[in-house]
Backbone as JSON, one array per atom type, in Angstrom:
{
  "sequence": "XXXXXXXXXXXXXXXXXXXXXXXXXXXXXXXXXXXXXXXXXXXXXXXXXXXXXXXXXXXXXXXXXXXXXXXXXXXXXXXXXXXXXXXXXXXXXXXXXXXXXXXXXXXXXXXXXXXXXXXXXXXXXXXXXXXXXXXXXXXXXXXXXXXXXXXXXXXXXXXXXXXXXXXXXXXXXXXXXXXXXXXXXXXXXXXXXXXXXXXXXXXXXXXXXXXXXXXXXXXXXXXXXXXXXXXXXXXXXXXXXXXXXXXXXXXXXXXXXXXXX",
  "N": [[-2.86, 35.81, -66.0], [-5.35, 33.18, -65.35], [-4.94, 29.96, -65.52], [-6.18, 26.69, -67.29], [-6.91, 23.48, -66.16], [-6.19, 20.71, -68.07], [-7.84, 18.03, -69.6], [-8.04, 15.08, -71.56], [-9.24, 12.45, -72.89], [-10.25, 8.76, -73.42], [-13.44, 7.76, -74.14], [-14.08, 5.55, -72.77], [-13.27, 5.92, -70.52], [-14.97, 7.52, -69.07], [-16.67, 7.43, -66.87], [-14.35, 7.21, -64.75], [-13.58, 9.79, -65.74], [-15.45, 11.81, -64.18], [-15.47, 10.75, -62.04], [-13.21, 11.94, -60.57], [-13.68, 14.67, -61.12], [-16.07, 15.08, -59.93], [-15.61, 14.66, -57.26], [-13.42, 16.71, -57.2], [-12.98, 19.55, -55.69], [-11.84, 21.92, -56.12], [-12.65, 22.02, -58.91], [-14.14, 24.06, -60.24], [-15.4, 25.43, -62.74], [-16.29, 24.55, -65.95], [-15.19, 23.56, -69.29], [-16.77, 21.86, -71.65], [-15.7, 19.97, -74.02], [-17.59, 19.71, -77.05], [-18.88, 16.95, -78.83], [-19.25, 14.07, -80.61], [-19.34, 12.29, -79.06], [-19.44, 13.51, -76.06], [-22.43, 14.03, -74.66], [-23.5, 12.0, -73.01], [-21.45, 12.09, -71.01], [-21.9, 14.8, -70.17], [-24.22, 14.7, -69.2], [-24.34, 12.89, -66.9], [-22.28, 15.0, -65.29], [-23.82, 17.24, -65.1], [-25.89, 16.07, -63.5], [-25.15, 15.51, -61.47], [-23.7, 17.48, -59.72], [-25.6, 20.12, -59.94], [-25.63, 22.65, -59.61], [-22.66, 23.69, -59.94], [-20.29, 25.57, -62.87], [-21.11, 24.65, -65.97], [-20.33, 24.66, -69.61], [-20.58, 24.28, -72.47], [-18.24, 23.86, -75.7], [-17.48, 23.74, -78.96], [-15.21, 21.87, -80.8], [-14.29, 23.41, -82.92], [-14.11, 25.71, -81.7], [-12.6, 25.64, -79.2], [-9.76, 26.35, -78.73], [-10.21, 29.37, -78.89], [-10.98, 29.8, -76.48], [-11.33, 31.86, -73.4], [-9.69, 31.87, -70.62], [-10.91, 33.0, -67.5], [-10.91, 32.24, -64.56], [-9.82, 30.68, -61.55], [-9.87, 27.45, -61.1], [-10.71, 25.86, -63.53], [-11.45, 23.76, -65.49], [-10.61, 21.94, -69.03], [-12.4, 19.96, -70.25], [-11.98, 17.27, -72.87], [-13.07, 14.38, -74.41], [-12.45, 11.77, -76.32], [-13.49, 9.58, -79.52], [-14.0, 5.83, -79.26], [-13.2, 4.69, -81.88], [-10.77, 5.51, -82.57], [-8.93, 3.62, -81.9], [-8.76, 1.76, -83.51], [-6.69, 2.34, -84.74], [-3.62, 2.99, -83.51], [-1.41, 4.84, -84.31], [-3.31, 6.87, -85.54], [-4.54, 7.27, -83.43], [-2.85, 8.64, -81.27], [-1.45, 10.67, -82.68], [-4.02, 12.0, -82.77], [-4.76, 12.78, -80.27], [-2.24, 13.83, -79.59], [-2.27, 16.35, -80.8], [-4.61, 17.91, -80.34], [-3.8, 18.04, -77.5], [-1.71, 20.17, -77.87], [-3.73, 22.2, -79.24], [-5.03, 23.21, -76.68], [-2.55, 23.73, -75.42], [-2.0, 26.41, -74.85], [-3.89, 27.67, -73.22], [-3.73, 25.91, -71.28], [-2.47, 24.89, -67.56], [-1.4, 22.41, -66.5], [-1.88, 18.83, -68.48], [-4.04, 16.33, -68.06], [-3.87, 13.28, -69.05], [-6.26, 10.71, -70.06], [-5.57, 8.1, -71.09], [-4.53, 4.58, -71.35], [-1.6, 2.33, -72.15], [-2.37, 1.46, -74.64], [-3.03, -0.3, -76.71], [-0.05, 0.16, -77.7], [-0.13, 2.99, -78.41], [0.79, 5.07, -77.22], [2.92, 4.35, -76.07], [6.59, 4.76, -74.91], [5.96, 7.48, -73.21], [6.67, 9.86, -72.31], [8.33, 10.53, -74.71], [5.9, 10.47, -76.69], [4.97, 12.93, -75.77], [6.53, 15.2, -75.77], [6.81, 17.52, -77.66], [4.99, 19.04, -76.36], [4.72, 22.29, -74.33], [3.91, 22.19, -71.58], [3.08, 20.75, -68.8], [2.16, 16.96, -69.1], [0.91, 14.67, -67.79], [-0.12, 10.93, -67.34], [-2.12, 8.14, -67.38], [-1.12, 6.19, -64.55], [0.29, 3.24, -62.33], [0.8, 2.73, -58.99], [3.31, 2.42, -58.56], [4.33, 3.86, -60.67], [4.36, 2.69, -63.19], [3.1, 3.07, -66.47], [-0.62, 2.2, -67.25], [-2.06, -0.64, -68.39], [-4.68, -0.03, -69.97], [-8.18, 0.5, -70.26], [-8.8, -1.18, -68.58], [-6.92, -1.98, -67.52], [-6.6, -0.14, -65.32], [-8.94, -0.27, -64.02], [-8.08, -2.52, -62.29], [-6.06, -1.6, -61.03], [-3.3, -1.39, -61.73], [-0.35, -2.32, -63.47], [0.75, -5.08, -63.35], [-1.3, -6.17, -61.8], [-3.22, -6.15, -63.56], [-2.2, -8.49, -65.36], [-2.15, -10.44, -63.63], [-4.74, -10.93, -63.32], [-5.79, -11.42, -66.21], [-4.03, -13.98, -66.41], [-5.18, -15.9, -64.24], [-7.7, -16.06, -65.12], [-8.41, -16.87, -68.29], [-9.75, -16.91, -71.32], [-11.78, -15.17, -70.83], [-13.93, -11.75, -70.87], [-14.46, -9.01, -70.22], [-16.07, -6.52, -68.43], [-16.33, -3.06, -67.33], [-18.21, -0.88, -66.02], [-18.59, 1.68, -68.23], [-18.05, 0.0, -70.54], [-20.21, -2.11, -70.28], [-22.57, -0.47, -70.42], [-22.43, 0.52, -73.25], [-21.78, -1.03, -74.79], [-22.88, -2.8, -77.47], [-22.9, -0.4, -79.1], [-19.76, 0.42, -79.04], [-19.1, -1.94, -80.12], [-19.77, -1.76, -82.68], [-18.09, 0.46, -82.92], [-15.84, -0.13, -83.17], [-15.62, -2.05, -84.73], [-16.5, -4.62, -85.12], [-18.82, -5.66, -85.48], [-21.44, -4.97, -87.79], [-23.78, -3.93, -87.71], [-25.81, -2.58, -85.22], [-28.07, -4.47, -84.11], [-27.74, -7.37, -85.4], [-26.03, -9.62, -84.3], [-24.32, -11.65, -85.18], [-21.74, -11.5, -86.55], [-19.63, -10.32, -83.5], [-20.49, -12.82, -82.47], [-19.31, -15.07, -83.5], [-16.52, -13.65, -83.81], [-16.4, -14.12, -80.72], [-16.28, -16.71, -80.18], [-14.21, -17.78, -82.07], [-12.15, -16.92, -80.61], [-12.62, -18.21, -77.75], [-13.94, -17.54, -75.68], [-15.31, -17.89, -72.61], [-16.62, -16.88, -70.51], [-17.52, -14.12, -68.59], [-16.71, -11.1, -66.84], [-17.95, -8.82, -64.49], [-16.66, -6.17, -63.56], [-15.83, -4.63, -60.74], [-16.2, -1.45, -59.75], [-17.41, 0.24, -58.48], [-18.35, 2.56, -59.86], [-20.67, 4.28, -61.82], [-24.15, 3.63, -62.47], [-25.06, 0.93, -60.2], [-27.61, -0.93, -60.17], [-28.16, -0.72, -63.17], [-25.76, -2.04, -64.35], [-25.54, -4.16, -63.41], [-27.65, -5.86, -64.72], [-26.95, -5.25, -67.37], [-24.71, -6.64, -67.38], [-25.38, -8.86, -67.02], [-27.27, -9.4, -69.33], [-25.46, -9.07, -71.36], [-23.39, -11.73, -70.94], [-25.83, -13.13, -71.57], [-26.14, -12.33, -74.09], [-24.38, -13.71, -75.18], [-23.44, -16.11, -74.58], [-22.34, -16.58, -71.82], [-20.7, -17.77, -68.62], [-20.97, -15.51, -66.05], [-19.48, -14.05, -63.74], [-17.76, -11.95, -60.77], [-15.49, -9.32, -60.12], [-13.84, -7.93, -57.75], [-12.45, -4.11, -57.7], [-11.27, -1.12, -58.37], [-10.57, 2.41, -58.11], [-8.36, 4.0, -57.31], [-5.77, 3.8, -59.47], [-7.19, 6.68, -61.53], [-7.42, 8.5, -59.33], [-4.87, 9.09, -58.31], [-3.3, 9.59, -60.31], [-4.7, 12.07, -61.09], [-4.96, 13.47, -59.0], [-1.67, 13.87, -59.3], [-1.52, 15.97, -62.02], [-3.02, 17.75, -60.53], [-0.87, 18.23, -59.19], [0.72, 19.04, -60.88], [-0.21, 21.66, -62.1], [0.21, 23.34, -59.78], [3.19, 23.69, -59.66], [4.79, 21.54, -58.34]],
  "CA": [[-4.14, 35.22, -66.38], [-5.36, 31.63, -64.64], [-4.42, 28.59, -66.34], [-7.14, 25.75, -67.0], [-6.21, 21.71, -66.31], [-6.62, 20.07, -69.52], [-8.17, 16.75, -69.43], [-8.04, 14.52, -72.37], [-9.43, 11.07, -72.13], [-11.47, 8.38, -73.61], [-14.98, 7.63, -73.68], [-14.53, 4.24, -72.34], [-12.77, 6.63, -69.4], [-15.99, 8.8, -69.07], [-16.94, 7.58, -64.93], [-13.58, 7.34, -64.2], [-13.3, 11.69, -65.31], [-16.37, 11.83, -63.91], [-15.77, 10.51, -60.83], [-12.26, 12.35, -59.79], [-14.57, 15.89, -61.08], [-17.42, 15.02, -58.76], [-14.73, 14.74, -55.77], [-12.39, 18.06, -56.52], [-13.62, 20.74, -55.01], [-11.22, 23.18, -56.78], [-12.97, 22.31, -60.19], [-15.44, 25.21, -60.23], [-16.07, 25.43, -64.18], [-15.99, 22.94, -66.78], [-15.67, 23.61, -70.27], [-16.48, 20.67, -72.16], [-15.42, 19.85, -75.88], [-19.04, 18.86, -77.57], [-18.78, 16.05, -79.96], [-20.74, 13.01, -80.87], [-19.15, 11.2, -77.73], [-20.02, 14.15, -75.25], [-23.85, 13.94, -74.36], [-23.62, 11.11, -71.66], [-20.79, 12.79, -69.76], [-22.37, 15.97, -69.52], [-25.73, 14.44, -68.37], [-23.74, 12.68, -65.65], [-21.62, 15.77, -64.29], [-24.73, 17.96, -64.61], [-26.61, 15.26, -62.67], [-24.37, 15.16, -59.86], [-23.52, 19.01, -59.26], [-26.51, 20.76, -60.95], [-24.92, 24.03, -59.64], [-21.42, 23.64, -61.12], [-20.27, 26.18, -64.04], [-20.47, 23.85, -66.77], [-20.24, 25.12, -70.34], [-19.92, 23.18, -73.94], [-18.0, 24.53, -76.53], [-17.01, 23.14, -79.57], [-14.04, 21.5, -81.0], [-13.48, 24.24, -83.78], [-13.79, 26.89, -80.74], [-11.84, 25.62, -77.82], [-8.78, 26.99, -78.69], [-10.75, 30.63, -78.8], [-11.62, 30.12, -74.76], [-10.5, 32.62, -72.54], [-9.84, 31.47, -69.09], [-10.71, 33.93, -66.8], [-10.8, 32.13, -63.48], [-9.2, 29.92, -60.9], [-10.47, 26.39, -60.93], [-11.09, 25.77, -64.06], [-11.31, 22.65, -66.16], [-11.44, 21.93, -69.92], [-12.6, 18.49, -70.28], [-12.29, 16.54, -73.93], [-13.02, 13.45, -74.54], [-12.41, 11.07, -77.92], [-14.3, 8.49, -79.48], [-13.2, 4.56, -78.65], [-12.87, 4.55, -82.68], [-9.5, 5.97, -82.58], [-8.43, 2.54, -80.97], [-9.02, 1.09, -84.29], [-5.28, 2.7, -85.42], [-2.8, 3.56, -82.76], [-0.71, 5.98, -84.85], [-4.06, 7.8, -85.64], [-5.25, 8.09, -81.88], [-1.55, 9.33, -80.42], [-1.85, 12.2, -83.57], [-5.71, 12.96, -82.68], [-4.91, 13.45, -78.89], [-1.54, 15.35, -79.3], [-3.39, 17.37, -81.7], [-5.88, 18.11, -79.2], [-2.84, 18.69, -76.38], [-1.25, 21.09, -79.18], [-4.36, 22.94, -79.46], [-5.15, 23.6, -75.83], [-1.87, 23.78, -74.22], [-1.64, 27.84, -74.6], [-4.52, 27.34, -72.16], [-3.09, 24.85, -69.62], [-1.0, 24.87, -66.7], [-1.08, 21.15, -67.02], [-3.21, 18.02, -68.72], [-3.89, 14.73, -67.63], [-4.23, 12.11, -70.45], [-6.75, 9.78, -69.35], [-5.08, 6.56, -71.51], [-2.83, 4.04, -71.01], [-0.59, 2.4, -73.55], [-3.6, 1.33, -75.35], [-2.22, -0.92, -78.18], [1.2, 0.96, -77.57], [-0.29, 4.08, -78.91], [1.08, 6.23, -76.06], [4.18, 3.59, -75.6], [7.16, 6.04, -74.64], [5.01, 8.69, -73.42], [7.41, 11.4, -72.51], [8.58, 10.99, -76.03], [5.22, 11.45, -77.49], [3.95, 14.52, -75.71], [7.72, 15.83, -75.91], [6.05, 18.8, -77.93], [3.86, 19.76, -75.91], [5.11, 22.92, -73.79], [2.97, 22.3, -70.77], [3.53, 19.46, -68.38], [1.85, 16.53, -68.99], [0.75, 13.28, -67.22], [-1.13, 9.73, -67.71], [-2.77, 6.83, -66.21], [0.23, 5.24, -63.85], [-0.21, 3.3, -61.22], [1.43, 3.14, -57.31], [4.65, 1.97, -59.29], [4.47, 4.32, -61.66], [3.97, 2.61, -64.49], [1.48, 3.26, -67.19], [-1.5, 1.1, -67.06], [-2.35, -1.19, -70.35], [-5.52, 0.15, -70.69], [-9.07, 0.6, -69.18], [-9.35, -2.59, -68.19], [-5.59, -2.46, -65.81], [-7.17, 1.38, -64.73], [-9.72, -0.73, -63.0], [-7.63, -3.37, -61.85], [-5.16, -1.11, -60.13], [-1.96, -1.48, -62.04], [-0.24, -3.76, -64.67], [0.99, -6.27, -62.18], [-2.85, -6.72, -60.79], [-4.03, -6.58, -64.95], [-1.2, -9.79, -65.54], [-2.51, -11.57, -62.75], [-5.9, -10.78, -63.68], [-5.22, -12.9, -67.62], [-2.95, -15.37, -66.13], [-6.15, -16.48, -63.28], [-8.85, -16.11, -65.31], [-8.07, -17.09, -69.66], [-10.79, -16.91, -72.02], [-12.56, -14.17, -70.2], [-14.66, -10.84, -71.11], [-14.09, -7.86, -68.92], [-16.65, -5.08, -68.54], [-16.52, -2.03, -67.35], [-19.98, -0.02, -66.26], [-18.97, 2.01, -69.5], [-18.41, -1.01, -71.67], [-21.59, -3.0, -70.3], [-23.76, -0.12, -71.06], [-22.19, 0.68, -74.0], [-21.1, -2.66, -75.5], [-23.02, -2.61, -78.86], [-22.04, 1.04, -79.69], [-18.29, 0.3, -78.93], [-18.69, -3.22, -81.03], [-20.02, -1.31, -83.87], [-17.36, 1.73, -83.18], [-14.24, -0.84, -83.52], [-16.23, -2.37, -86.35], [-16.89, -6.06, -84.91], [-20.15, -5.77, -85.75], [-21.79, -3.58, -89.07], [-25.27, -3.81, -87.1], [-25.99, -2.85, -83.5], [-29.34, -5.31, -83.63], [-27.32, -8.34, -86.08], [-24.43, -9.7, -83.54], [-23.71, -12.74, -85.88], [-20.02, -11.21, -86.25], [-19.29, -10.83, -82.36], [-20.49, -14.27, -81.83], [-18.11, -15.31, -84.24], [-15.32, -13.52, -82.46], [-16.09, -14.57, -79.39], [-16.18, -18.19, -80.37], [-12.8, -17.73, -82.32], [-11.02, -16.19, -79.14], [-12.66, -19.08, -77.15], [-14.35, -16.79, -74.53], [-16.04, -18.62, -71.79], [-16.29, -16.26, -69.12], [-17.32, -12.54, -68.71], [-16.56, -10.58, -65.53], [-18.0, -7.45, -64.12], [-15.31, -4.78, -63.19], [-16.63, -3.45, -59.66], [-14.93, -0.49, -59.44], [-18.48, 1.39, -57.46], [-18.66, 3.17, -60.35], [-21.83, 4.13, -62.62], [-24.94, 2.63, -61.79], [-25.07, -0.33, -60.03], [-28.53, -1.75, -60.94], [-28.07, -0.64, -64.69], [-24.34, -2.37, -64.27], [-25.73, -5.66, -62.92], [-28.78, -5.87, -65.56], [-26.32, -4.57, -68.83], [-23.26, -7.75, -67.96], [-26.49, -10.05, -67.56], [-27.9, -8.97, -70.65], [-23.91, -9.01, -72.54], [-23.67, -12.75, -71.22], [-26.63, -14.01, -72.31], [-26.25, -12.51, -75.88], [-23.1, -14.82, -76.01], [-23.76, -17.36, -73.85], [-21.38, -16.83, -71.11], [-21.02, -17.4, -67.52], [-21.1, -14.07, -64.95], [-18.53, -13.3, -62.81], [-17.54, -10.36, -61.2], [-14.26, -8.69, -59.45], [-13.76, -5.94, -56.94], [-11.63, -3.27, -58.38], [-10.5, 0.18, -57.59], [-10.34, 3.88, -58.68], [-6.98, 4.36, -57.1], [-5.13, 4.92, -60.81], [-7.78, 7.47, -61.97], [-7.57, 9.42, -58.31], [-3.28, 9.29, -58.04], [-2.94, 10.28, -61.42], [-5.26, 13.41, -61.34], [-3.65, 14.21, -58.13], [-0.34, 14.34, -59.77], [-2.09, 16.61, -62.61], [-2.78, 19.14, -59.96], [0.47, 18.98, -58.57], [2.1, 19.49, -61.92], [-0.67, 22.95, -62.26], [0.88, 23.77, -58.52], [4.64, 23.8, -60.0], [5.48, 20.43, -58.0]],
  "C": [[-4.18, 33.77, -65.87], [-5.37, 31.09, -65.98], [-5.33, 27.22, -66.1], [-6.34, 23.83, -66.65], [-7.22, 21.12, -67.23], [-6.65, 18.45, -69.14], [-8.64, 15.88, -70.8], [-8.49, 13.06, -72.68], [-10.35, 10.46, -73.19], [-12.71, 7.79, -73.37], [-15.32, 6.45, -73.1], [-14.34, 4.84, -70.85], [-14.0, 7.47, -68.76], [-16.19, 8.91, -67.53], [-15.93, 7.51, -64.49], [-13.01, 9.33, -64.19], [-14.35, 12.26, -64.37], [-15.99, 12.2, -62.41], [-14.79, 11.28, -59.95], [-12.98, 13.9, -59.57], [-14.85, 16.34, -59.79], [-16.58, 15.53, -57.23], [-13.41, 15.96, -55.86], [-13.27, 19.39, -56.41], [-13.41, 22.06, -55.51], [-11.7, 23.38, -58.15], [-14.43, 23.0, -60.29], [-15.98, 25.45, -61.57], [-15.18, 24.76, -65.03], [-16.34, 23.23, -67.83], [-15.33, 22.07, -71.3], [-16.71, 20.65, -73.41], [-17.17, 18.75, -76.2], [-18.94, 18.28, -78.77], [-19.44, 15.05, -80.06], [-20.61, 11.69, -79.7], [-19.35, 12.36, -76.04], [-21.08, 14.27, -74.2], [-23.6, 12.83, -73.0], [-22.71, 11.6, -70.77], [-21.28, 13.87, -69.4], [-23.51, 15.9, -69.0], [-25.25, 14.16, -66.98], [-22.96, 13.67, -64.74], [-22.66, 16.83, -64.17], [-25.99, 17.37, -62.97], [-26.13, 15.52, -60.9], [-24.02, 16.18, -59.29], [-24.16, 19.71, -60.29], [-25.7, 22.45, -60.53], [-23.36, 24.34, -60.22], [-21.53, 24.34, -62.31], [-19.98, 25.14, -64.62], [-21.3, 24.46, -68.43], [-19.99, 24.27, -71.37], [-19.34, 24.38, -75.04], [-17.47, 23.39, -77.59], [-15.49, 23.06, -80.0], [-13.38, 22.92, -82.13], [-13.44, 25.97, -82.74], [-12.9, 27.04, -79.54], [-10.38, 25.91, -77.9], [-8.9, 28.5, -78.51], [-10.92, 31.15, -76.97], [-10.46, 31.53, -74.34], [-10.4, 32.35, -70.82], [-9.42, 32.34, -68.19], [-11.09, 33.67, -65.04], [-10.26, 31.31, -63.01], [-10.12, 28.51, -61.38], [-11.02, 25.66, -62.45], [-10.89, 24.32, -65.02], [-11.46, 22.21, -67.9], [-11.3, 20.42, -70.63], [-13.0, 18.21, -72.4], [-12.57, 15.23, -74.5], [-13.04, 12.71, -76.07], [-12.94, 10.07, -78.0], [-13.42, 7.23, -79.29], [-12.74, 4.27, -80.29], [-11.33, 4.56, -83.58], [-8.63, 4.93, -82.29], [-7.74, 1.61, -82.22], [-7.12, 1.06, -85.18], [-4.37, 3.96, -84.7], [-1.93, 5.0, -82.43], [-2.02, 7.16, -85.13], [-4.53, 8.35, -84.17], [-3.77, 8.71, -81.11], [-1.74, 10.36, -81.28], [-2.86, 12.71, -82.69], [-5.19, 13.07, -81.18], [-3.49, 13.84, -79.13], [-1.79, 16.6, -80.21], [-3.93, 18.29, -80.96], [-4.93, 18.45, -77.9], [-1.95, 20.01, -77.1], [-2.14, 22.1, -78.98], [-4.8, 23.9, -78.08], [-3.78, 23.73, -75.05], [-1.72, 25.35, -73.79], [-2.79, 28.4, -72.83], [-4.72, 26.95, -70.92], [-1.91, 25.27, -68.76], [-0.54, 23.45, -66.54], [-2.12, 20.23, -67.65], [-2.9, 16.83, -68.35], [-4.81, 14.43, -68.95], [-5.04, 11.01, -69.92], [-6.74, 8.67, -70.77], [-4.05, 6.23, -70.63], [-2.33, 3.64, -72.1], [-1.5, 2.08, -74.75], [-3.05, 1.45, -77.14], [-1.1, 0.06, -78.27], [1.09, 2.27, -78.4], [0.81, 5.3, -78.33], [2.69, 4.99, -75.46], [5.44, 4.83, -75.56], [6.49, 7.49, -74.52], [5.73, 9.92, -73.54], [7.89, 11.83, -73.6], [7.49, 11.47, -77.02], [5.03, 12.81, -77.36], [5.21, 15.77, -75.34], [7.28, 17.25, -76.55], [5.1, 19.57, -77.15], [4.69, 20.71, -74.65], [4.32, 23.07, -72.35], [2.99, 20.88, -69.95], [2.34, 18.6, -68.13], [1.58, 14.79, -68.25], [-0.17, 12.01, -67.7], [-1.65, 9.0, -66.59], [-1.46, 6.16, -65.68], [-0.08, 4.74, -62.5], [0.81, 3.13, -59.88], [2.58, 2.67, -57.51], [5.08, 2.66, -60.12], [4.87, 4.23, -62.87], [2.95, 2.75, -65.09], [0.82, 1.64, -67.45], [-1.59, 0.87, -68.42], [-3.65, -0.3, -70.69], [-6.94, 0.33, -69.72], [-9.21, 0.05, -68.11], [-7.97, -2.77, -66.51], [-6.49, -0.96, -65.27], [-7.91, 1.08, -63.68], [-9.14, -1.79, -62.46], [-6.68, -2.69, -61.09], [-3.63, -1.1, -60.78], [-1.78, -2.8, -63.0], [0.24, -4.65, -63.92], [-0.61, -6.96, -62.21], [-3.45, -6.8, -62.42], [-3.26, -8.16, -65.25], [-1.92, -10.47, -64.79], [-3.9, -12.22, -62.96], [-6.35, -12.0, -65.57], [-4.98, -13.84, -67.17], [-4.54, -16.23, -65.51], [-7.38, -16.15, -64.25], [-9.35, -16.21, -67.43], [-9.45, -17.26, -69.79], [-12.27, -16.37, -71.75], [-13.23, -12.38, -70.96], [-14.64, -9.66, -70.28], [-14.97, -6.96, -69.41], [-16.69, -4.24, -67.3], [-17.84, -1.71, -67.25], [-19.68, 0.69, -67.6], [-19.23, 0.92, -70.3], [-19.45, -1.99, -71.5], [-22.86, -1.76, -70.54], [-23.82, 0.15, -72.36], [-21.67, -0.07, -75.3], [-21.58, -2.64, -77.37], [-22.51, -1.58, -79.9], [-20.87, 0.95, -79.81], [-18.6, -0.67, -79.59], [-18.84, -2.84, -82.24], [-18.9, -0.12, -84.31], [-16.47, 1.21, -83.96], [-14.76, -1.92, -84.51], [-15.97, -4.32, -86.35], [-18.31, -6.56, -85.34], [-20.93, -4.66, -86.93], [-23.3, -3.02, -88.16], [-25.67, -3.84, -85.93], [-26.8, -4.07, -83.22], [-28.78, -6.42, -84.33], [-25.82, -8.64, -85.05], [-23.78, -11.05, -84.15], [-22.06, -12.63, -85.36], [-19.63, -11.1, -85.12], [-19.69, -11.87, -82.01], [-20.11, -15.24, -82.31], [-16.72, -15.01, -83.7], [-14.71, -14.19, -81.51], [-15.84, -16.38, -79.39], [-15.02, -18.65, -80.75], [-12.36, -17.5, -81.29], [-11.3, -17.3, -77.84], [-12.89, -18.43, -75.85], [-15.39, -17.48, -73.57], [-16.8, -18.17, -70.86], [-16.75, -14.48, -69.55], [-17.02, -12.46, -66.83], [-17.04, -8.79, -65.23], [-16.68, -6.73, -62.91], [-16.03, -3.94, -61.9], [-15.77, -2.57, -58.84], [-16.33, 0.82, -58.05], [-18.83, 2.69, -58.28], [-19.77, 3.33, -61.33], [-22.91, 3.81, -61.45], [-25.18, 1.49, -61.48], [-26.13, -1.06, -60.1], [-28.24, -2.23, -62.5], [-26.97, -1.59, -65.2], [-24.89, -3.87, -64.34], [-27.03, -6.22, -64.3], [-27.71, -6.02, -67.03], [-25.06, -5.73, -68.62], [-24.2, -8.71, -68.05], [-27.08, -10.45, -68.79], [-26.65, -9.4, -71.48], [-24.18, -10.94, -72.32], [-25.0, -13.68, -71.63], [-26.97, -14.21, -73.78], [-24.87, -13.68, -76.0], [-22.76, -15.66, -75.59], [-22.25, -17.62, -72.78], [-21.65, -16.62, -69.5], [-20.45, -16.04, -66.71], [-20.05, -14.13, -63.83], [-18.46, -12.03, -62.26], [-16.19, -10.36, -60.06], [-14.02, -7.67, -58.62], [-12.6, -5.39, -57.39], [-11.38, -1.84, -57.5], [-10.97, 1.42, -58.31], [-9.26, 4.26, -58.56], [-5.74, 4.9, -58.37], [-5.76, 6.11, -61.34], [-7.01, 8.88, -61.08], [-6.14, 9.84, -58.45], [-3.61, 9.94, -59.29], [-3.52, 11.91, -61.95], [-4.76, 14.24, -60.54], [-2.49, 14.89, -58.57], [-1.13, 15.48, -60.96], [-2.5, 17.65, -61.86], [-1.83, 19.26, -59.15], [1.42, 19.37, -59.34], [1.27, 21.08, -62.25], [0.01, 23.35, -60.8], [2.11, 24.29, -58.76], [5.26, 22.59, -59.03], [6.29, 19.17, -58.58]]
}
């Protein structure tokens, strides 16, 4: 019986699953876990290959699937809430690698150590009977977090702090999504009241935002949504050229560990 590649990731990750999808050729159907962080990824991979098998199933069914063809994908993604308590988001995604591995021939984890949740990885996902991988980059180390994912590696995230202190980093997810994620990780009680992030940001002594140009998302909506972030908090605009290169290697390796390589 074929064996699906399990993809696990979070929602700050959404154009980076997105984007490796869009570009494999071998991923012919896509069953995707439907939850209250779902809806914008599946607009975007319907968008972009309207002919693509793509299928939702829910979380209390996706262990029920039956995978009855080559190519197959079963994409999950978790909310950024999980962030909030390390030990709870390494549970909720080997949970979730637990539940689908009878399924998999392998999964890619789309984190990185993300607040050392996932710190010794091979020791967390040590249970899991199914070979798994992460975000690592051309050194093969795991990346800190979204933010090195788009920077290319933890070297190029270090350098990235060191040259540029009291800075703001977005992401096309996190500039369209900025209020929702400030309210997820509970900086803010009120999407439309930003008192409390402009409190934050004043404590942390943030001067600076920077757009993350990785070529991903939309780039009007991108350029409009960090304009919009610095002006709620009165900061100057920057921006950075970035990469995809950790997303792309690391999915790679994820179908060379379904290959037997």
């Amino acid at each position: 019986m074929p064996k699906a590649l399990g993809m696990v990731g979070c929602h700050l990750l959404e154009d980076e699953m997105v984007h490796v999808l869009d570009h494999d050729k071998d991923a012919r159907v896509i069953f995707l876990v439907s939850n209250g962080v779902s809806d914008t990824i599946e607009h975007k991979l319907r968008s972009l290959q309207p002919e693509r098998d793509l299928h939702l199933v829910s979380e209390e069914n996706v262990a029920d699937l039956i995978i009855d063809q080559e190519g197959t994908v079963i994409l999950w993604q978790k909310p950024i809430e999980l962030h909030l308590l390390p030990q709870e988001l390494r549970d909720d995604v080997v949970s979730s690698l637990r539940l689908i591995e009878p399924l998999c021939g392998a999964i890619m984890v789309f984190y990185g150590l993300c607040g050392n949740a996932f710190r010794n990885f091979e020791t967390v996902v040590q249970c899991v009977h199914v070979p798994v991988c992460s975000l690592t980059d051309h050194r093969g180390e795991m990346v800190d977090d979204c933010i090195g994912t788009a920077m290319g590696g933890t070297e190029e995230y270090l350098h990235l702090l060191r040259s540029h202190p009291g800075s703001f980093y977005l992401t096309p997810m996190w500039a369209s999504n900025w209020r929702r994620f400030f309210h997820d990780i509970r900086v803010i009680e009120d999407e439309k009241n930003l008192d409390g992030a402009k409190y934050v940001f004043q404590f942390m002594g943030y001067k600076d935002t920077f757009k993350l140009k990785t070529g991903l998302g939309d780039g009007e909506s991108f350029d409009r949504n960090v304009l919009e972030f610095g002006s709620c908090f009165d900061l100057r605009v920057g921006e950075i050229n970035c990469t995809t290169t950790v997303a792309e290697r690391s999915y790679l390796r994820a179908k060379e560990l379904m290959a037997g390589k």
